[in-house]
Phi, psi and omega in degrees: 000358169083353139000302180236129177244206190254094185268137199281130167056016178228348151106203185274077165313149173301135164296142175275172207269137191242105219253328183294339194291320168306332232234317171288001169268288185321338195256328180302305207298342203288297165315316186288307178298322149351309224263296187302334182278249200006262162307007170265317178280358153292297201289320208274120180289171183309299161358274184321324195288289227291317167313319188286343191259001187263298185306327167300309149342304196267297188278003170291328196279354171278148166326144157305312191289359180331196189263139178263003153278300183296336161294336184247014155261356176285333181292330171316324217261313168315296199283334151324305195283330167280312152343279216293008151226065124289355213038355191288073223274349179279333159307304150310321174258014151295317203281332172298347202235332162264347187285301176304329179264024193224323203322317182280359169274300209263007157279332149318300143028270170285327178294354200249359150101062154254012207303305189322290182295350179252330160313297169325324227239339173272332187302305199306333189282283192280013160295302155337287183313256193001295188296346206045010141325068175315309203271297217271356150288309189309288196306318168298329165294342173313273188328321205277314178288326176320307166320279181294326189310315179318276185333309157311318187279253196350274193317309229260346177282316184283330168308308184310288208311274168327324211243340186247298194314304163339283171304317163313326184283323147304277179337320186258351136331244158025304197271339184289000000 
């Protein structure tokens, strides 16, 4: 799953944080949900809708300020919940499998205060779904991940930004 990789004479490491292996999960997940909010609204009976949409609900109502883990497993826990009624169990562990190599971005993410908007932007998705507006669930999770994928790229720029900017700033301390 790319977690880890392999160093010649040093054994296995944590992968370093990547900003194109990101930009390329994120353009997989954006296709693969695409793809799944479709076959969801064929398949997912009314019933199924009407749960997904109690459930957003029931979770819109946590703080922003919650714990951003636990805000970012309810969101996890939506776009999962839309996977599973595709029926599709290889679909659910694609997407659970980019969802794990991504976490820690879109736990950023959620630590930065986008709850308020992905929560709207997940009501509007099934609501969509509801109506069986196949295309118009599509152009919105289109929107809802480009949206954050923006937003990431922002945070890994300013982090990069820190972490280099930092040191130079020191270095020219130093020289004084």
């Amino acid at each position: 799953e790319a977690f880890l990789t392999r160093a010649p004479n040093r054994g296995f490491i944590g992968r370093p944080l990547d900003a194109k292996q990101v930009f390329d999960l994120y353009e997989l997940r954006r296709a693969l949900e695409t793809s799944i909010v479709a076959i969801a609204c064929e398949r997912a009976s009314d019933e199924d809708l009407a749960g997904l949409e109690r459930f957003v609900k029931a979770s819109k109502d946590r703080p922003e300020d919650a714990n951003a883990a636990s805000l970012l497993a309810l969101d996890e826990q939506f776009h999962e919940r839309v996977a599973a009624l595709t029926r599709n169990g290889e679909m659910v562990r694609a997407l659970k499998s980019i969802n794990a190599r991504i976490h820690y971005f879109r736990w950023i993410n959620m630590k930065n205060g986008r709850r308020r908007h992905t929560q709207q932007e997940h009501l509007k998705i099934v609501r969509a779904m509801k109506a069986r507006d196949a295309r118009a669930a599509q152009e919105l999770v289109q929107g809802h991940i480009a949206s954050r994928l923006d937003h990431i790229v922002a945070v890994i720029r300013m982090g990069f930004a820190e972490i280099y900017m930092r040191d130079q700033v020191a270095d020219a301390e130093q020289v004084r």
